[in-house]
PDB file of N, H, CA, C and O in Angstrom:
ATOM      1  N   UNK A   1     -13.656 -13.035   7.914  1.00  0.00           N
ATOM      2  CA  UNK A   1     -13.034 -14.165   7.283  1.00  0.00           C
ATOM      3  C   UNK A   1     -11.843 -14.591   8.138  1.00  0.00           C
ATOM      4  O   UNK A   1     -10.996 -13.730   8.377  1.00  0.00           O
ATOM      5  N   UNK A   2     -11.683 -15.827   8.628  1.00  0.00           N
ATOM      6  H   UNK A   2     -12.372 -16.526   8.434  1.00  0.00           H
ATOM      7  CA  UNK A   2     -10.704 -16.653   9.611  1.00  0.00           C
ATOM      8  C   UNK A   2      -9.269 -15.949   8.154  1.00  0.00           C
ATOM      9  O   UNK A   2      -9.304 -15.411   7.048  1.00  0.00           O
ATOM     10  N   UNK A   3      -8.245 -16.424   9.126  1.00  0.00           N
ATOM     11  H   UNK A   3      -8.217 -16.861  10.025  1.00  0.00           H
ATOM     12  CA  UNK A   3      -7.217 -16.033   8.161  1.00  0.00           C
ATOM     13  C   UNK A   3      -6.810 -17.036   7.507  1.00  0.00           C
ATOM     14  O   UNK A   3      -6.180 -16.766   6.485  1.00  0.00           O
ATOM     15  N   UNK A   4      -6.985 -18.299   7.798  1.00  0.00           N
ATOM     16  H   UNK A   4      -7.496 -18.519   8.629  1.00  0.00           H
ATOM     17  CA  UNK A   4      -6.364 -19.588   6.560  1.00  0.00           C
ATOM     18  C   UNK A   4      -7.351 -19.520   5.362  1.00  0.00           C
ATOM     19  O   UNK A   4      -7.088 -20.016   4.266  1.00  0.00           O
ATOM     20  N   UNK A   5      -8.635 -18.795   5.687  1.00  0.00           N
ATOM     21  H   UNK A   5      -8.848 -18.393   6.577  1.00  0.00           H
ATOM     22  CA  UNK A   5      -9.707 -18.879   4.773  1.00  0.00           C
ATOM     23  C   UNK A   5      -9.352 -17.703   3.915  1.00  0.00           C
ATOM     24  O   UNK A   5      -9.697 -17.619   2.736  1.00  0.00           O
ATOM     25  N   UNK A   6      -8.902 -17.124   4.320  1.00  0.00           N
ATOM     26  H   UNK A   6      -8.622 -17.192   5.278  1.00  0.00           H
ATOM     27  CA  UNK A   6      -7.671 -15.691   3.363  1.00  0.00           C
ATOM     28  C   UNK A   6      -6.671 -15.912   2.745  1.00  0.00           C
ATOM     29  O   UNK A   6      -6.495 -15.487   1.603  1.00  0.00           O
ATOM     30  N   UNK A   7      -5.861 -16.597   3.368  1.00  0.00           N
ATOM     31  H   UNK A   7      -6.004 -16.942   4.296  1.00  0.00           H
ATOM     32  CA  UNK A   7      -4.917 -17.496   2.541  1.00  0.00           C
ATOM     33  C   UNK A   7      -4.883 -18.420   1.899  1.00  0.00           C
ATOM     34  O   UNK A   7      -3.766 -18.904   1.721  1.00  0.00           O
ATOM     35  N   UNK A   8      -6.191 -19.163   1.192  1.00  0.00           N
ATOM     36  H   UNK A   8      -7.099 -18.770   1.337  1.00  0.00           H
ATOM     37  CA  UNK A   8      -6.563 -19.764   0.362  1.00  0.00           C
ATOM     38  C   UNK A   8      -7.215 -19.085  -0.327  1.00  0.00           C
ATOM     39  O   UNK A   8      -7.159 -19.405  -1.515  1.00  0.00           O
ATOM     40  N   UNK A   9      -7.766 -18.344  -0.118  1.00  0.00           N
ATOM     41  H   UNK A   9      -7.811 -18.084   0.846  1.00  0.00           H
ATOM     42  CA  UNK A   9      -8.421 -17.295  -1.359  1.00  0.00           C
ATOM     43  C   UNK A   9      -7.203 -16.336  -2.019  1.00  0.00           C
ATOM     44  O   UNK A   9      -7.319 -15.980  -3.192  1.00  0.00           O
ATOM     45  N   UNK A  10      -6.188 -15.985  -1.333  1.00  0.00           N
ATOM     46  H   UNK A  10      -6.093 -16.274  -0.381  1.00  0.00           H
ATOM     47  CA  UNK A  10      -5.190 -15.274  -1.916  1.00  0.00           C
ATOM     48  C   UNK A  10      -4.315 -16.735  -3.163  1.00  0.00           C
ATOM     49  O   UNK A  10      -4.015 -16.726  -4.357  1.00  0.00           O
ATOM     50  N   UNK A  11      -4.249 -17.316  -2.549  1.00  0.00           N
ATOM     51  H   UNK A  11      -4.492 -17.323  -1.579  1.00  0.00           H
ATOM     52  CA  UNK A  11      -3.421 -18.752  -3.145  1.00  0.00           C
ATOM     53  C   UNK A  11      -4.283 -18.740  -4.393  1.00  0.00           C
ATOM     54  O   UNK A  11      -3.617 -18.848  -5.422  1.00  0.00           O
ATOM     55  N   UNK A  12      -5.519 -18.643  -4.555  1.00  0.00           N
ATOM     56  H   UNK A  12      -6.060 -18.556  -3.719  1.00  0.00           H
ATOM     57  CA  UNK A  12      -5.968 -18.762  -5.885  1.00  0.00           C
ATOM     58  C   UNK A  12      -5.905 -17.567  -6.803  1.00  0.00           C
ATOM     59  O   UNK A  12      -6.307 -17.455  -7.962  1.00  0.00           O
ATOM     60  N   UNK A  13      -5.283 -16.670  -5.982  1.00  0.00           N
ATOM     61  H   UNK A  13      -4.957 -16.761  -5.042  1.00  0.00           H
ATOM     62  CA  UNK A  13      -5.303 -15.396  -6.912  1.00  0.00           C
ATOM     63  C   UNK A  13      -3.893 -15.758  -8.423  1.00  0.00           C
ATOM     64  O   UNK A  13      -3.105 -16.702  -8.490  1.00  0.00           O
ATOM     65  N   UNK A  14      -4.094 -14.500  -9.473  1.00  0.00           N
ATOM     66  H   UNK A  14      -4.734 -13.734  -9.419  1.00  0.00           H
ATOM     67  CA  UNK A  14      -3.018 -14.490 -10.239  1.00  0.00           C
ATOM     68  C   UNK A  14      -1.841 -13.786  -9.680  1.00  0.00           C
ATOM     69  O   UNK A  14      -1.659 -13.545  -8.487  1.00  0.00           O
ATOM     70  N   UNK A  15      -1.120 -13.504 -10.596  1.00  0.00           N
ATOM     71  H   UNK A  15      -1.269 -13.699 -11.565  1.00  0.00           H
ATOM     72  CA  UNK A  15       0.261 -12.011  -9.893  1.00  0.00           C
ATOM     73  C   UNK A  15      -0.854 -10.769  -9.699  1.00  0.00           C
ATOM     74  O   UNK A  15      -0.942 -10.037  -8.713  1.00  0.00           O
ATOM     75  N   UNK A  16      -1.683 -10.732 -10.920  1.00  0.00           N
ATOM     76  H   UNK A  16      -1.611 -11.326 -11.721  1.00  0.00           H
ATOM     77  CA  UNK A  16      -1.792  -8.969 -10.924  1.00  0.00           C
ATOM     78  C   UNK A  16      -2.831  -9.280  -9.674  1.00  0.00           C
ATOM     79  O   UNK A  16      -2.484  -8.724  -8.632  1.00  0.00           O
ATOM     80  N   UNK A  17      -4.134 -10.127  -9.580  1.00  0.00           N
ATOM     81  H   UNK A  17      -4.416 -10.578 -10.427  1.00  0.00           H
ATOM     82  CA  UNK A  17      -5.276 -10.198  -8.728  1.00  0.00           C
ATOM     83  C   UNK A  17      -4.190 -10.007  -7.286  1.00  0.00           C
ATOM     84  O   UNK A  17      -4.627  -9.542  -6.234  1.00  0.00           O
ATOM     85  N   UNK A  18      -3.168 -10.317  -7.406  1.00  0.00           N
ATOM     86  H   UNK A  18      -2.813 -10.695  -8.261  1.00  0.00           H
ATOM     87  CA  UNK A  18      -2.298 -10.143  -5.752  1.00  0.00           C
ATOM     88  C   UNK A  18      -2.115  -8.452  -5.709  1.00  0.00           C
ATOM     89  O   UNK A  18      -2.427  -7.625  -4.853  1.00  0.00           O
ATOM     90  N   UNK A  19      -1.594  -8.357  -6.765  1.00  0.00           N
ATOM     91  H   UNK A  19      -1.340  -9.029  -7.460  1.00  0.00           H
ATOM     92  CA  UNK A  19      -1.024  -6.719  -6.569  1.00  0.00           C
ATOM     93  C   UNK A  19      -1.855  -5.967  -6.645  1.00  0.00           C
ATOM     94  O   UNK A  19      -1.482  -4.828  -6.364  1.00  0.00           O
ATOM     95  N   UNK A  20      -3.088  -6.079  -6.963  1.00  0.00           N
ATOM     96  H   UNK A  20      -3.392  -7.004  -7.192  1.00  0.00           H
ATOM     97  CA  UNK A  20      -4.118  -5.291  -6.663  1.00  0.00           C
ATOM     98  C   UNK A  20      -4.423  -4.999  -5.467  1.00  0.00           C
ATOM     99  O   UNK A  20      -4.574  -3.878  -4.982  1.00  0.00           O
ATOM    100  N   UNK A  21      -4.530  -6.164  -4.906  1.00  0.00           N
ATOM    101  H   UNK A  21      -4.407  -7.075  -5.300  1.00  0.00           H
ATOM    102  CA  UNK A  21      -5.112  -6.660  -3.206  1.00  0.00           C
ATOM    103  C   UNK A  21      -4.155  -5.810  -2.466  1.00  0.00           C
ATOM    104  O   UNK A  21      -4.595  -4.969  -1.682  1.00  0.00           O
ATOM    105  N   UNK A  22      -3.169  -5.922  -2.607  1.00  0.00           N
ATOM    106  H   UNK A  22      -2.811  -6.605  -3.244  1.00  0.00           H
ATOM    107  CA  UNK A  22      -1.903  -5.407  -2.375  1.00  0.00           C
ATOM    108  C   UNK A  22      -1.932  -3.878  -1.988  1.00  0.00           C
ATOM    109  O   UNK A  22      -1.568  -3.323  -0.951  1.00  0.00           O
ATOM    110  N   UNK A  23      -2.577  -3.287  -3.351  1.00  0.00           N
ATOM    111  H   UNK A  23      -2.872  -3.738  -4.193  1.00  0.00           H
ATOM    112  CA  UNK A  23      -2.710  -1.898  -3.280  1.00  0.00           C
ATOM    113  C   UNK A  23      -3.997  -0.930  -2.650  1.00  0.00           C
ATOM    114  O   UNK A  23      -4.214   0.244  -2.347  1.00  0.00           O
ATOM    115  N   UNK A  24      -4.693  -2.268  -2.672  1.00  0.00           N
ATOM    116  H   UNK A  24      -4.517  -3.221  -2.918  1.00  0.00           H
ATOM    117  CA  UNK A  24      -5.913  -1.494  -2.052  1.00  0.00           C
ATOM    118  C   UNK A  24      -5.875  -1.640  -0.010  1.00  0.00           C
ATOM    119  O   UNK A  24      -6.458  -1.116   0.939  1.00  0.00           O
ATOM    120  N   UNK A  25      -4.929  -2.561  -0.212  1.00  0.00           N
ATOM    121  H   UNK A  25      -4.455  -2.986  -0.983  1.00  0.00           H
ATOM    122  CA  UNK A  25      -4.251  -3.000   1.925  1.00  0.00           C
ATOM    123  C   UNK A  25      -3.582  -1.652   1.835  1.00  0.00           C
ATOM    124  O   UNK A  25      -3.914  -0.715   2.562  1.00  0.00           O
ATOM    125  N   UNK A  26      -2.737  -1.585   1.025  1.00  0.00           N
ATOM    126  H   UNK A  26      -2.467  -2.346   0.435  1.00  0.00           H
ATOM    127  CA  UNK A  26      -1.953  -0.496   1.211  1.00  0.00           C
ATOM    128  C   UNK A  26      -2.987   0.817   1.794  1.00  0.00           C
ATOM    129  O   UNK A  26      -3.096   1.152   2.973  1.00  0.00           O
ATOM    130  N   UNK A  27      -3.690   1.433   0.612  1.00  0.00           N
ATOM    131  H   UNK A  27      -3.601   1.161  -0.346  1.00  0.00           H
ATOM    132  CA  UNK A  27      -4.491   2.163   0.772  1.00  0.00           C
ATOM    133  C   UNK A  27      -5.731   1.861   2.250  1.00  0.00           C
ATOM    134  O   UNK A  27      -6.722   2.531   2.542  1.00  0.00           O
ATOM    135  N   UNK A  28      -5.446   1.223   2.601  1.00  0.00           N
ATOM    136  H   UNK A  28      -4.641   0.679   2.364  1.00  0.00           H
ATOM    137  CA  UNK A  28      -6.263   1.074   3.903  1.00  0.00           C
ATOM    138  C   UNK A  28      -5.435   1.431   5.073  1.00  0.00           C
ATOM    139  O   UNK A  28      -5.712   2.178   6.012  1.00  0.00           O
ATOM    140  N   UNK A  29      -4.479   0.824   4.858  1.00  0.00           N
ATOM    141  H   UNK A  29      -4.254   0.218   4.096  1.00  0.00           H
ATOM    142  CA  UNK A  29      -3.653   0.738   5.664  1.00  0.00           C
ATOM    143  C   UNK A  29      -2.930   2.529   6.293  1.00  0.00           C
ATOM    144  O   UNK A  29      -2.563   2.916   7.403  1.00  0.00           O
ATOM    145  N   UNK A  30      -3.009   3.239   4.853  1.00  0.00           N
ATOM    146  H   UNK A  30      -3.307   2.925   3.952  1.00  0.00           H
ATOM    147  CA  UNK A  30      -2.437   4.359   5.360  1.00  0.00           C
ATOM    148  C   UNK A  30      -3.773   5.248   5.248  1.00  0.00           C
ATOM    149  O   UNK A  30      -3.439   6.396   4.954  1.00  0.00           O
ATOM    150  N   UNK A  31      -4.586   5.176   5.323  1.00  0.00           N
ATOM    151  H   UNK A  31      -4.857   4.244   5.561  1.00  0.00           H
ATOM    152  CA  UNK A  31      -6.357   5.367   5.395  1.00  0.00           C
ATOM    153  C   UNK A  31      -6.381   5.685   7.501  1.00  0.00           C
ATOM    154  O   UNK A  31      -6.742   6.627   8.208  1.00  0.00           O
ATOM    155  N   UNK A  32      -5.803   4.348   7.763  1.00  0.00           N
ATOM    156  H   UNK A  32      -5.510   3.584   7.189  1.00  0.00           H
ATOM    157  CA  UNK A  32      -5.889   3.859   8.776  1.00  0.00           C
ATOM    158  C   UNK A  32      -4.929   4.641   9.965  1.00  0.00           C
ATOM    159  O   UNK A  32      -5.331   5.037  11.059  1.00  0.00           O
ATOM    160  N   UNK A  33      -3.613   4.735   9.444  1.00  0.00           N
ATOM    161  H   UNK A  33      -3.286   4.413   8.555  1.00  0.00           H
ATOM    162  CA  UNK A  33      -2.621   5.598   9.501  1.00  0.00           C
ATOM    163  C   UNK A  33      -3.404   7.479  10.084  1.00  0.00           C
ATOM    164  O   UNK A  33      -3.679   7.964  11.182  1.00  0.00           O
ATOM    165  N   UNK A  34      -3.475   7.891   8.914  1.00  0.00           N
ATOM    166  H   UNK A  34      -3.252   7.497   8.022  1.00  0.00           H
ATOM    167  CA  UNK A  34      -4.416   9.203   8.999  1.00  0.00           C
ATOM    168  C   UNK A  34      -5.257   9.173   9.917  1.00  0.00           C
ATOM    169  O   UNK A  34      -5.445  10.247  10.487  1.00  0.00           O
ATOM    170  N   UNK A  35      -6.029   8.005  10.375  1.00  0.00           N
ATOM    171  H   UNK A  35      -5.876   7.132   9.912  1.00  0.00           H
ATOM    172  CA  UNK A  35      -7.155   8.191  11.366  1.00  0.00           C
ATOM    173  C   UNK A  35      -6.677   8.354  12.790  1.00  0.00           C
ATOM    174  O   UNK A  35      -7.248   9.029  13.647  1.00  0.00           O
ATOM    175  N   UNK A  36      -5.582   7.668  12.941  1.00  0.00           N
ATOM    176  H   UNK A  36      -5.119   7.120  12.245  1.00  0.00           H
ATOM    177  CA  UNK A  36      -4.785   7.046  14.206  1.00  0.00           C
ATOM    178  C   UNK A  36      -4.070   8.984  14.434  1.00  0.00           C
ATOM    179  O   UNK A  36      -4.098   9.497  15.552  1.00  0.00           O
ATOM    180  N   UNK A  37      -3.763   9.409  13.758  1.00  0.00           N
ATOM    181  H   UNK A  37      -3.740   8.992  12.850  1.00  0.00           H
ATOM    182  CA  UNK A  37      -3.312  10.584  13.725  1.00  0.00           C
ATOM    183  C   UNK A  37      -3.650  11.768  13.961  1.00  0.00           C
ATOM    184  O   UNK A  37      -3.214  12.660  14.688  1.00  0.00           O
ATOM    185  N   UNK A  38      -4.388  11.676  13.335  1.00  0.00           N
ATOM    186  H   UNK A  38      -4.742  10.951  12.744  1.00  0.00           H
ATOM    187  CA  UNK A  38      -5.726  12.706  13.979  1.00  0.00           C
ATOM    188  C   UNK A  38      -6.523  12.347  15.042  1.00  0.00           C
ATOM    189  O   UNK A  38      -7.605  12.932  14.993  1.00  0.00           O
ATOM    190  N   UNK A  39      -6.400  11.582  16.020  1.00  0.00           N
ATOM    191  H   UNK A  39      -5.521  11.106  16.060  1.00  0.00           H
ATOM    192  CA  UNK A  39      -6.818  11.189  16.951  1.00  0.00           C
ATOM    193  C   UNK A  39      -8.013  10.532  16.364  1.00  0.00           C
ATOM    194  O   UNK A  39      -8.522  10.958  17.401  1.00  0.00           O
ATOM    195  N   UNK A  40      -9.013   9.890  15.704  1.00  0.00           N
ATOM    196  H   UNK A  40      -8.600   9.545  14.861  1.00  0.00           H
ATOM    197  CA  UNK A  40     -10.056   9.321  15.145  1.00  0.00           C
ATOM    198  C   UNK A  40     -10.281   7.453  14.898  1.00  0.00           C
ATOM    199  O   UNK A  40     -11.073   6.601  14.496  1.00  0.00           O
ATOM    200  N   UNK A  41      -8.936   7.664  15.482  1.00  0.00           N
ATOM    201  H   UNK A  41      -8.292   8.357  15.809  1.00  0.00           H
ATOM    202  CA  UNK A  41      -9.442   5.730  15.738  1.00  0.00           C
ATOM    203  C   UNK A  41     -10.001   5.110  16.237  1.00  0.00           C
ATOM    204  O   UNK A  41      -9.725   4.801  17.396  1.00  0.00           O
ATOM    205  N   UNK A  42     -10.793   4.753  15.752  1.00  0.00           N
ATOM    206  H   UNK A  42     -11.017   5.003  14.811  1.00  0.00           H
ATOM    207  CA  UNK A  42     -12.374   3.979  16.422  1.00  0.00           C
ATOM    208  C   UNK A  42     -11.777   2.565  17.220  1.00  0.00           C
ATOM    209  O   UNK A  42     -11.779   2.253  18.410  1.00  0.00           O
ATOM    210  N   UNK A  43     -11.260   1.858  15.977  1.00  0.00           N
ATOM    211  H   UNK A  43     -11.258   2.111  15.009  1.00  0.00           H
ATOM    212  CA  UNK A  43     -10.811   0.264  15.767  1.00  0.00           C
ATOM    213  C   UNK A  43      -9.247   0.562  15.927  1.00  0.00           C
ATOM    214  O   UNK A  43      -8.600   0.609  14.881  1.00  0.00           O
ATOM    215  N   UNK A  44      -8.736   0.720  16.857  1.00  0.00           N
ATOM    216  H   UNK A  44      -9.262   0.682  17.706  1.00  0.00           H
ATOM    217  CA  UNK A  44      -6.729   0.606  16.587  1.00  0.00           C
ATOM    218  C   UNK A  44      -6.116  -0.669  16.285  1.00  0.00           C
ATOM    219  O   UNK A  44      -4.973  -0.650  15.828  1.00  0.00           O
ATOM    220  N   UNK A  45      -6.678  -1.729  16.462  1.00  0.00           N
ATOM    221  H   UNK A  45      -7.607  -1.745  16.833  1.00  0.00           H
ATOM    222  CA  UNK A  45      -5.850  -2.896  16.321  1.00  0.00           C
ATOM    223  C   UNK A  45      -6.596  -3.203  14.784  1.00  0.00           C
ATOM    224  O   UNK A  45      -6.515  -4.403  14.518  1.00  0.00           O
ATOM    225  N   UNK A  46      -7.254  -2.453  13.785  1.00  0.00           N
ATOM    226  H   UNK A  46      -7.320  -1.479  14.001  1.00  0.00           H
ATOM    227  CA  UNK A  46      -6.912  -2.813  12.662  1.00  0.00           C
ATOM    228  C   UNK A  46      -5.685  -2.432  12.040  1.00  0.00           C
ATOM    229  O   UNK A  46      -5.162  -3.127  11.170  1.00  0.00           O
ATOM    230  N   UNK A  47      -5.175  -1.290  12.476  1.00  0.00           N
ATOM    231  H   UNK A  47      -5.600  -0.725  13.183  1.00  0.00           H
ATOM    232  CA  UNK A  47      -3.692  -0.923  11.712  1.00  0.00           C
ATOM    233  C   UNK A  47      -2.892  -2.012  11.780  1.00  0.00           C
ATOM    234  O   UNK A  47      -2.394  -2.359  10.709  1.00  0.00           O
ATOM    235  N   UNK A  48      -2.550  -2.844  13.046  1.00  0.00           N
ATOM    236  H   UNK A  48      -2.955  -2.561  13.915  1.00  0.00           H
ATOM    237  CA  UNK A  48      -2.159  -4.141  13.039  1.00  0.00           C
ATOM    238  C   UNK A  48      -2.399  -5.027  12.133  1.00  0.00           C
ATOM    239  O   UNK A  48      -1.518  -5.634  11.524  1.00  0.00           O
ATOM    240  N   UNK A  49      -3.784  -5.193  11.949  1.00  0.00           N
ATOM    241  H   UNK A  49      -4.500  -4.700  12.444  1.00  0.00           H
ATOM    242  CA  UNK A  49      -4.192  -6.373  10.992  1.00  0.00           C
ATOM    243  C   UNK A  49      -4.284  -6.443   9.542  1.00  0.00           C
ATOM    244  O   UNK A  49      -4.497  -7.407   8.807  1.00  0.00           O
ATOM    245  N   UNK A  50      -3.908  -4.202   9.083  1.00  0.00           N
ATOM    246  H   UNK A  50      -3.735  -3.419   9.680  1.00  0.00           H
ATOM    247  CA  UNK A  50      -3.613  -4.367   7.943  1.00  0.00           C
ATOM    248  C   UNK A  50      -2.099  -4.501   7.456  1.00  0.00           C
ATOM    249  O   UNK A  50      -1.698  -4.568   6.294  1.00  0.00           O
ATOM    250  N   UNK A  51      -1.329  -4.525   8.689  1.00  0.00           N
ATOM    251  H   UNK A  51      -1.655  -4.471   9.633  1.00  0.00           H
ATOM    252  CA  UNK A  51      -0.068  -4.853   8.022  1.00  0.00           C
ATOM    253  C   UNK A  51       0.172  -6.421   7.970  1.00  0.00           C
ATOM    254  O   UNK A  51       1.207  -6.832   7.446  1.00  0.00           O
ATOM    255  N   UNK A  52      -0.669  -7.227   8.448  1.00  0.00           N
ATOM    256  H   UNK A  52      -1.510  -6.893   8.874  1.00  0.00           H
ATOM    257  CA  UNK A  52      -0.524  -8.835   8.553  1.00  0.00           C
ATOM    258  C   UNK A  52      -0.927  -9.315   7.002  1.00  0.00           C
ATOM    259  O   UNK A  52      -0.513 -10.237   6.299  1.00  0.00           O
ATOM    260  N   UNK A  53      -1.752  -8.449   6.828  1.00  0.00           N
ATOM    261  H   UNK A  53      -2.089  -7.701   7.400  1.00  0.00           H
ATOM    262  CA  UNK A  53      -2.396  -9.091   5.711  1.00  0.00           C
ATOM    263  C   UNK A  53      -1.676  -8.191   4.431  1.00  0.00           C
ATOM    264  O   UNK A  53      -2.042  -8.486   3.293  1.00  0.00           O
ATOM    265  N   UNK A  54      -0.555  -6.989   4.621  1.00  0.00           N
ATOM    266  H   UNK A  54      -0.257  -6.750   5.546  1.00  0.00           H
ATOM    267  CA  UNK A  54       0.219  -6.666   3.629  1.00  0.00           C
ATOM    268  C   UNK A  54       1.141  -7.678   3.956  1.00  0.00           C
ATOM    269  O   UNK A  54       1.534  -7.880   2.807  1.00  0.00           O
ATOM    270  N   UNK A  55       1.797  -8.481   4.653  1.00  0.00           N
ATOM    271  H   UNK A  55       1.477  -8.317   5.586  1.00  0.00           H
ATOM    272  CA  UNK A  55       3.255  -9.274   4.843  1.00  0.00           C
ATOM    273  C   UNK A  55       2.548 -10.844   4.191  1.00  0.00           C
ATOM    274  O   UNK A  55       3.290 -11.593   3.556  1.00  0.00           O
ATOM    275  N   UNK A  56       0.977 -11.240   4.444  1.00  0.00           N
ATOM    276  H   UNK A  56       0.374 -10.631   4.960  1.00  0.00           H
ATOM    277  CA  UNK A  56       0.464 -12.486   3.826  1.00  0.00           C
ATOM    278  C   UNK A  56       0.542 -12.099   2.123  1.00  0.00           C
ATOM    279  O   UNK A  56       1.247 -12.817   1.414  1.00  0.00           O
ATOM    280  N   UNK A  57       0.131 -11.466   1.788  1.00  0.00           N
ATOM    281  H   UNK A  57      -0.442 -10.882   2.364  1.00  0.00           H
ATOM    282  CA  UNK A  57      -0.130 -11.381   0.299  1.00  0.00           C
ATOM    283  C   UNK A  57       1.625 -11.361  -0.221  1.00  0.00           C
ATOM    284  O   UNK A  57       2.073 -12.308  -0.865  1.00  0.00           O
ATOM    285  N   UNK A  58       2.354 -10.357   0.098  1.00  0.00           N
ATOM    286  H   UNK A  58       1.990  -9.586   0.621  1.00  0.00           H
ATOM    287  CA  UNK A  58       3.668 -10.074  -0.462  1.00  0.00           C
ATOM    288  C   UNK A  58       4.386 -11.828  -0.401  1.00  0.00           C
ATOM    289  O   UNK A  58       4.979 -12.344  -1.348  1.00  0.00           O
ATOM    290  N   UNK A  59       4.089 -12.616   1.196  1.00  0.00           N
ATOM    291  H   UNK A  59       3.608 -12.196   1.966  1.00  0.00           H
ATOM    292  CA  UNK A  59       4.916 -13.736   0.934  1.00  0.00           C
ATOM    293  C   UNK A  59       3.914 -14.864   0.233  1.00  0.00           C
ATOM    294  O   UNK A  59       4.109 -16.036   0.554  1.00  0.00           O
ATOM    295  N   UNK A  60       2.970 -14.595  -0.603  1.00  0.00           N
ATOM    296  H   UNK A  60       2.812 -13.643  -0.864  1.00  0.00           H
ATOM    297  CA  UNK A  60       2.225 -15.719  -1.263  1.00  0.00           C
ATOM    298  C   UNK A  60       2.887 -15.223  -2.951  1.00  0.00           C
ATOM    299  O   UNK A  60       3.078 -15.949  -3.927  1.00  0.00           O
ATOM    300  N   UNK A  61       3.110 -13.780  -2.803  1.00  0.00           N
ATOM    301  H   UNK A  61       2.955 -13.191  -2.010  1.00  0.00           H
ATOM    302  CA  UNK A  61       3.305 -13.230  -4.270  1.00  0.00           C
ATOM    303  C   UNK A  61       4.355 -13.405  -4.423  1.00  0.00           C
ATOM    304  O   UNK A  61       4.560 -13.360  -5.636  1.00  0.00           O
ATOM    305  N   UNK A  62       5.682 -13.692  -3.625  1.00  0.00           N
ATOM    306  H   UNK A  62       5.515 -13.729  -2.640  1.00  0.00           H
ATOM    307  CA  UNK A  62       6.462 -13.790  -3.850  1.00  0.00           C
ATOM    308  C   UNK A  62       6.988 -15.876  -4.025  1.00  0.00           C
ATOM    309  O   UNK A  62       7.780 -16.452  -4.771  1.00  0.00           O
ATOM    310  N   UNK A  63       6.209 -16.290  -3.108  1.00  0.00           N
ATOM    311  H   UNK A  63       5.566 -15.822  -2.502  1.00  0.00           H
ATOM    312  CA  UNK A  63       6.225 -17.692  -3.545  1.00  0.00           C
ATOM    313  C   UNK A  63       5.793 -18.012  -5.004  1.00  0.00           C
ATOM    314  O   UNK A  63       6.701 -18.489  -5.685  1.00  0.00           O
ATOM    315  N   UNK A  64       4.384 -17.820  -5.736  1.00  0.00           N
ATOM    316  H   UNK A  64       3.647 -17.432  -5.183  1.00  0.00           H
ATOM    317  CA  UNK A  64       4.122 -17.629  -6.598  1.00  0.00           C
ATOM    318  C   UNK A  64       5.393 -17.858  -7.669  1.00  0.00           C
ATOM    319  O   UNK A  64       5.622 -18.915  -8.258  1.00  0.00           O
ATOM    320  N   UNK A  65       6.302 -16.395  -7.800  1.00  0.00           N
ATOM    321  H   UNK A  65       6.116 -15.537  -7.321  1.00  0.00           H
ATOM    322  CA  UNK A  65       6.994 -16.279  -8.466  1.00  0.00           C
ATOM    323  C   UNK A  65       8.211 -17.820  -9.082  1.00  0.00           C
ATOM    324  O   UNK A  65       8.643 -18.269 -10.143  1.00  0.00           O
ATOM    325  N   UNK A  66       8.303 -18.126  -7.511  1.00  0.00           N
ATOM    326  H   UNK A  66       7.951 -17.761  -6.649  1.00  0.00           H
ATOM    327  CA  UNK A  66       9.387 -19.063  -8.337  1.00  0.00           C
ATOM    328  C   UNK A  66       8.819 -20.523  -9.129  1.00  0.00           C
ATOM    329  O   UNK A  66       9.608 -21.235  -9.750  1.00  0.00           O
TER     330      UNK A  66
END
């Protein structure tokens, strides 16, 4: 999925449908973490791309708010 095509699908989310998303990046993210660590990283530049897409959701959830 292109990333503006992510950021319109996040834009239609609610608060909680964000913080979900939220928690399951998270959980990838340090998924991802562990692999990189143990020497087992297949893909390294996803750890990158899951923190892009934890900093997209947090600043859509936080626009949201006001």
């Amino acid at each position: 999925m292109k990333t503006s095509e992510y950021v319109k699908s996040l834009r239609g989310k609610d608060a909680k449908a964000l913080a979900e998303e939220l928690t399951a990046l998270r959980r990838e993210q340090f998924n991802l973490r562990m692999q990189q660590g143990a020497g087992q990283a297949t893909k390294p530049h996803l750890v990158r791309e899951a923190r892009k897409k934890i900093a997209r959701v947090k600043t859509i959830a936080r626009s949201q708010v006001k």
